[in-house]
C-alpha positions as CSV (number, residue, x, y, z in Angstrom):
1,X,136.3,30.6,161.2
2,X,139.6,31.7,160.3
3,X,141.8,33.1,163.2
4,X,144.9,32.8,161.2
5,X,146.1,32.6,157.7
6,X,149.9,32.0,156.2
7,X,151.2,33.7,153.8
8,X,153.6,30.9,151.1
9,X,155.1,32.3,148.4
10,X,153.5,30.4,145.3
11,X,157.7,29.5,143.9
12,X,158.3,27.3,147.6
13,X,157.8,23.6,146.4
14,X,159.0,22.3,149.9
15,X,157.0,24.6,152.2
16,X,154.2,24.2,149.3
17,X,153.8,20.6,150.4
18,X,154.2,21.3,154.2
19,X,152.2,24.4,155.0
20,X,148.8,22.3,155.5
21,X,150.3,20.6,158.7
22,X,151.9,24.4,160.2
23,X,148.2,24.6,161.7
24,X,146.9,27.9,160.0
25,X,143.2,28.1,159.4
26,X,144.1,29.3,155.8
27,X,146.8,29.6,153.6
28,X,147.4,32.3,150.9
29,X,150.0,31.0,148.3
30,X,151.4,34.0,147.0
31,X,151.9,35.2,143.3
32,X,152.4,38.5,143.7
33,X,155.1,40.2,145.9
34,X,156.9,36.9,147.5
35,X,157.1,35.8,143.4
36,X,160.5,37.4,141.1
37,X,158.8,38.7,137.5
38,X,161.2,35.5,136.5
39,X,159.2,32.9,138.1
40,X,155.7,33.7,137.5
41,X,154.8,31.4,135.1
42,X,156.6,28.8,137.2
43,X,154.9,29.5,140.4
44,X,151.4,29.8,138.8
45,X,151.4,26.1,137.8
46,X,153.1,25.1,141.5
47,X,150.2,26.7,143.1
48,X,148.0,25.0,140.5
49,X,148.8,21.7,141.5
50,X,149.4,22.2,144.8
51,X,145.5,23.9,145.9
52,X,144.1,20.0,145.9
53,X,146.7,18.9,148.1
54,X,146.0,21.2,150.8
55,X,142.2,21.3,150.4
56,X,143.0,17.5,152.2
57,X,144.4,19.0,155.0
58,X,141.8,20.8,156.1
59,X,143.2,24.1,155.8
60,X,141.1,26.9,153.3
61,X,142.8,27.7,150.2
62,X,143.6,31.6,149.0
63,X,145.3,32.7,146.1
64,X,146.7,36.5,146.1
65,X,147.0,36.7,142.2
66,X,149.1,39.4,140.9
67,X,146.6,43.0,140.6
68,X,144.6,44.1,138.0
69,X,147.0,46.7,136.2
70,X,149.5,43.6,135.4
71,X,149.3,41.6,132.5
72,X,149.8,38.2,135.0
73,X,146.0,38.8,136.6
74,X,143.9,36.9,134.0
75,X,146.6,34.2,133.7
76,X,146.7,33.9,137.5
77,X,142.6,33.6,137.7
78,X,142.7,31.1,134.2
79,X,145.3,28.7,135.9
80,X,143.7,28.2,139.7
81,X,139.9,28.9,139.5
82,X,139.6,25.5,137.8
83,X,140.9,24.3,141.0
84,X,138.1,25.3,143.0
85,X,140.3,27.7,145.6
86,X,138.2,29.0,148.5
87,X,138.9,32.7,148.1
88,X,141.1,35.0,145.5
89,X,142.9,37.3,147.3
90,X,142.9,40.5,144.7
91,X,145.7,43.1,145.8
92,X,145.7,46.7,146.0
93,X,142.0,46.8,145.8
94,X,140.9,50.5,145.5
95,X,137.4,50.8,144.3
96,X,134.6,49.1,144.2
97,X,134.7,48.4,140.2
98,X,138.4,46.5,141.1
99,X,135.9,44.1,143.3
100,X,133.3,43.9,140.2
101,X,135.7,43.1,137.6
102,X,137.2,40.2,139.8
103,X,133.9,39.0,140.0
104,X,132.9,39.3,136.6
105,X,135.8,37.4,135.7
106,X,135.4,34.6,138.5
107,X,131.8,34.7,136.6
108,X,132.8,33.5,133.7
109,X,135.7,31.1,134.7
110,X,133.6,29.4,136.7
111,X,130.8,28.5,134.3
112,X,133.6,27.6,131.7
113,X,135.2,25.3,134.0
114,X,131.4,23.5,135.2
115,X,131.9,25.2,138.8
116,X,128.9,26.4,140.6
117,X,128.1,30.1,140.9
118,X,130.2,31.7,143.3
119,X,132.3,28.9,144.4
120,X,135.3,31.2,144.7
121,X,135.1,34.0,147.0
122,X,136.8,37.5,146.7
123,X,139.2,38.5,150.0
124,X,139.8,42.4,149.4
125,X,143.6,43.6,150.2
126,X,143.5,47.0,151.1
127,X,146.8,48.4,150.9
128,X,146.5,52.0,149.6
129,X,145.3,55.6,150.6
130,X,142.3,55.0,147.9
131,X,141.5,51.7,149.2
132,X,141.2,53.1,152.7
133,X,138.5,55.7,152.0
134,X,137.0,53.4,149.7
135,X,136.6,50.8,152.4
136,X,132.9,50.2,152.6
137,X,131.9,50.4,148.8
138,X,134.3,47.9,148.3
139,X,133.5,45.4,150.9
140,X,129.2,45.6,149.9
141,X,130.6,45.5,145.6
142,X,129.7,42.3,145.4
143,X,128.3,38.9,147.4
144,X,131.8,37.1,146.4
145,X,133.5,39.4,149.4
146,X,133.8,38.0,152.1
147,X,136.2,39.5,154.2
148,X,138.8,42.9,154.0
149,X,142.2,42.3,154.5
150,X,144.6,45.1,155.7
151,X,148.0,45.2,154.0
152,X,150.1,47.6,156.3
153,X,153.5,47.8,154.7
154,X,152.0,48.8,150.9
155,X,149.8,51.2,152.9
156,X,152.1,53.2,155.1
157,X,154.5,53.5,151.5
158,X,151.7,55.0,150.0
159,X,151.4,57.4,153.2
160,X,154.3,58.5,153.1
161,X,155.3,57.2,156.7
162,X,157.5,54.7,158.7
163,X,155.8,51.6,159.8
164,X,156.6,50.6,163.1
165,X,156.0,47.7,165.5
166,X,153.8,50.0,167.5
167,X,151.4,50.8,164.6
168,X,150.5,54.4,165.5
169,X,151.0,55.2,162.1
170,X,147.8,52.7,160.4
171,X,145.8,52.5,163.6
172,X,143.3,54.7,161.6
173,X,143.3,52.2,158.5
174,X,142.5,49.6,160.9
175,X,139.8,50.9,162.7
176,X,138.1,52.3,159.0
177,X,138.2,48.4,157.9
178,X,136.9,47.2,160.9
179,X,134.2,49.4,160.9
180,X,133.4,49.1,157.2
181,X,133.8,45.5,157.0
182,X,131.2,45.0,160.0
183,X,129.3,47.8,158.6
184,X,129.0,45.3,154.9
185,X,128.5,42.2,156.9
186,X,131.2,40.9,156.2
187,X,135.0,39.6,158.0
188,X,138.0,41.4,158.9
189,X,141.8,40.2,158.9
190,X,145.2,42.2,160.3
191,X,148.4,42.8,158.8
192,X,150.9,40.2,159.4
193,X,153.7,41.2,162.1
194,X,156.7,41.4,160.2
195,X,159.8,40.4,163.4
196,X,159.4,36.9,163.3
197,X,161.9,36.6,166.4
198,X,159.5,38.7,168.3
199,X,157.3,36.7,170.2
200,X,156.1,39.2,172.6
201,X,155.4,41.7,170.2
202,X,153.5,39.6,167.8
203,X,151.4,38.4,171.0
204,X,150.4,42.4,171.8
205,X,150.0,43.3,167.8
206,X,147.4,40.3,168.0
207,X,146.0,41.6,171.0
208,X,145.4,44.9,169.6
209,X,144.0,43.4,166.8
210,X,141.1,41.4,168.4
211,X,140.7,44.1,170.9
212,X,139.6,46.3,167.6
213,X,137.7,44.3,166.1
214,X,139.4,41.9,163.7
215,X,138.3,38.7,163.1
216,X,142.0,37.1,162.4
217,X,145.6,38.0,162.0
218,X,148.2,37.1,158.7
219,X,151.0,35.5,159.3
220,X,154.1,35.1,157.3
221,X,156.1,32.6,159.6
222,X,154.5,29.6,161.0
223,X,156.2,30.0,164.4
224,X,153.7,32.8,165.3
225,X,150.5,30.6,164.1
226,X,150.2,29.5,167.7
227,X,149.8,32.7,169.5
228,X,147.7,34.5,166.7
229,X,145.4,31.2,167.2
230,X,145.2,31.4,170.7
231,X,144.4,35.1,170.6
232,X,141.9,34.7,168.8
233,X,140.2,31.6,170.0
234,X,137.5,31.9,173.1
235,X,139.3,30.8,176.5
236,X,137.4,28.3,178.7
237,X,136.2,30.7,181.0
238,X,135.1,33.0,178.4
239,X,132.9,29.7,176.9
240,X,131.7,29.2,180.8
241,X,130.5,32.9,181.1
242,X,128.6,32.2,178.0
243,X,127.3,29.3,178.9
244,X,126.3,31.5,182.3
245,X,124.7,34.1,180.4
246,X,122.5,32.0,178.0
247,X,121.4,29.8,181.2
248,X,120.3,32.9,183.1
249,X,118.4,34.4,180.2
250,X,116.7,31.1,179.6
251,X,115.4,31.0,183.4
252,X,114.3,34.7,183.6
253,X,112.3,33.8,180.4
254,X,110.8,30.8,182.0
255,X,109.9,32.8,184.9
256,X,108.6,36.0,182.8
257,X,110.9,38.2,184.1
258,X,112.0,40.9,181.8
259,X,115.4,41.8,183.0
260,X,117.9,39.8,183.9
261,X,120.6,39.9,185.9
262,X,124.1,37.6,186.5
263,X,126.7,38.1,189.4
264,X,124.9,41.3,190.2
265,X,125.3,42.9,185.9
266,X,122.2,43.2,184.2
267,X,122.3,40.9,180.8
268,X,121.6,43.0,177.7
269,X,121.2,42.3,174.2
270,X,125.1,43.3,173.1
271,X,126.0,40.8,176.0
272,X,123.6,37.7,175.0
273,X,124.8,38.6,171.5
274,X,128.6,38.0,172.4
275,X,127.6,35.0,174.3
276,X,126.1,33.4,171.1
277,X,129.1,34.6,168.9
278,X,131.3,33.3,171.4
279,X,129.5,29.8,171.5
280,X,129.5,29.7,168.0
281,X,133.3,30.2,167.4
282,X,134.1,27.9,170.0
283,X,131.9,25.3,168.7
284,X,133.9,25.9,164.9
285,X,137.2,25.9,167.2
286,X,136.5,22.5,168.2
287,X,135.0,21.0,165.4
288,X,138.1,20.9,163.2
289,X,140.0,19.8,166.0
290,X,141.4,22.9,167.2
291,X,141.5,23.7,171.1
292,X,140.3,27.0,173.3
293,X,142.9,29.6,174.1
């Protein structure tokens, strides 16, 4: 389960070595924007070396290689696929045939470099007008997609519009993801909150997030990784309701009865269904030593 992910630029040595310890579910060492044209090559063999390191920690490993149209993309996938990350992050994803090239490529790297079939997934950024209303076909292209990712600053450029802390201005992008990425199957991330000072704010932009349907929030500060994981992680009561819910179905079964009914609300199947999702991401929660919000 990933509730949160941090974004480290891939030309950091220090925070390189630190960022499995910050706490994030995932990190996403970044050769694209965070990286100068200057210090590509440099910070394509930092992130190299430094995916094994963090694979110790515990923490999943993405790499956001540079896109498609740039000459860096097949030197990006040449120099870390042998490392065995989790996922490659592929920006400015707009069509479906972006996805299938990826894979293609991730095909052949990984049989050159004796790595099973789909070791490394694909996480989608969709950051442009294209992208958007491409949303579905992209996230069923392949089996290596795993999850959409929403890139909101990109996004409201290519709109044309101001982005603000409210969001007004991408709340359709986020529901069309959610929606498409559920639709495929598949996971759904949010934009990172950009005021780092902003506690508050981050803490409601999370809020909104979940309440949508996202399964996790980006991060590019590791002061907000604490919120975004509580936001996202099951509280104890909600685990206790679950535990409720599960327990009373199980009796009405054993008695024959069938409907059921707890503190006076009938249980459906959408509300056994959370329960078990619920269950299930608070058992994950736990089991890498993580705690309920």
């Amino acid at each position: 389960m990933r509730r949160s992910m941090l974004f480290v630029p891939g030309n950091t040595p220090k925070m390189m070595t630190s960022c499995g310890f910050f706490g994030a579910d995932a990190v996403i060492f970044d050769l694209e924007d965070a990286v100068s044209p200057t210090e590509k090559d440099a910070a394509r063999d930092l992130v190299r070396y430094a995916i094994g390191n963090l694979h110790l920690c515990g923490s999943e490993v993405i790499v956001r290689v540079n896109s498609i149209e740039t000459p860096m993309f097949l030197a990006d996938l040449a120099a870390v696929v042998p490392q065995k990350p989790d996922l490659i992050m592929l920006p400015k994803t707009c069509t479906a045939e972006d996805i299938q090239m990826l894979a293609q490529t991730l095909d052949r790297l990984e049989a050159e470099n004796g790595l099973s079939a789909g070791a490394v997934g694909i996480l989608a950024l969709i950051e442009t007008a294209l992208g958007v209303e491409n949303a579905f076909s992209i996230a069923s292209a392949s089996p290596r997609v795993q999850a959409l990712f929403l890139g909101a600053e990109d996004l409201s450029a290519d709109l044309h519009c101001k982005r603000t802390k409210e969001g007004a201005e991408i709340q359709y992008a986020r529901t069309r993801l959610v929606i498409a990425a559920r639709a495929a199957g598949i996971d759904v991330y949010d934009t990172p909150f950009t005021d780092v000072d902003d506690d508050e704010g981050l803490c409601a932009d999370a809020a909104l997030a979940k309440s949508l349907g996202f399964t996790g929030k980006a991060a590019i500060s590791p002061r907000h990784l604490g919120n975004i994981n509580r936001c996202f992680s099951p509280t104890q009561a909600e685990v206790d309701h679950a535990n409720e819910v599960l327990a009373a179905l199980e009796e009405g079964k054993r008695q024959g009865r069938g409907a059921v009914a707890l503190h006076g609300k009938m249980i459906d199947a959408p509300i056994a269904a959370r329960a078990k999702r619920t269950l299930a991401d608070a058992e994950q929660i736990l089991k890498r030593g993580g705690t309920l919000a």
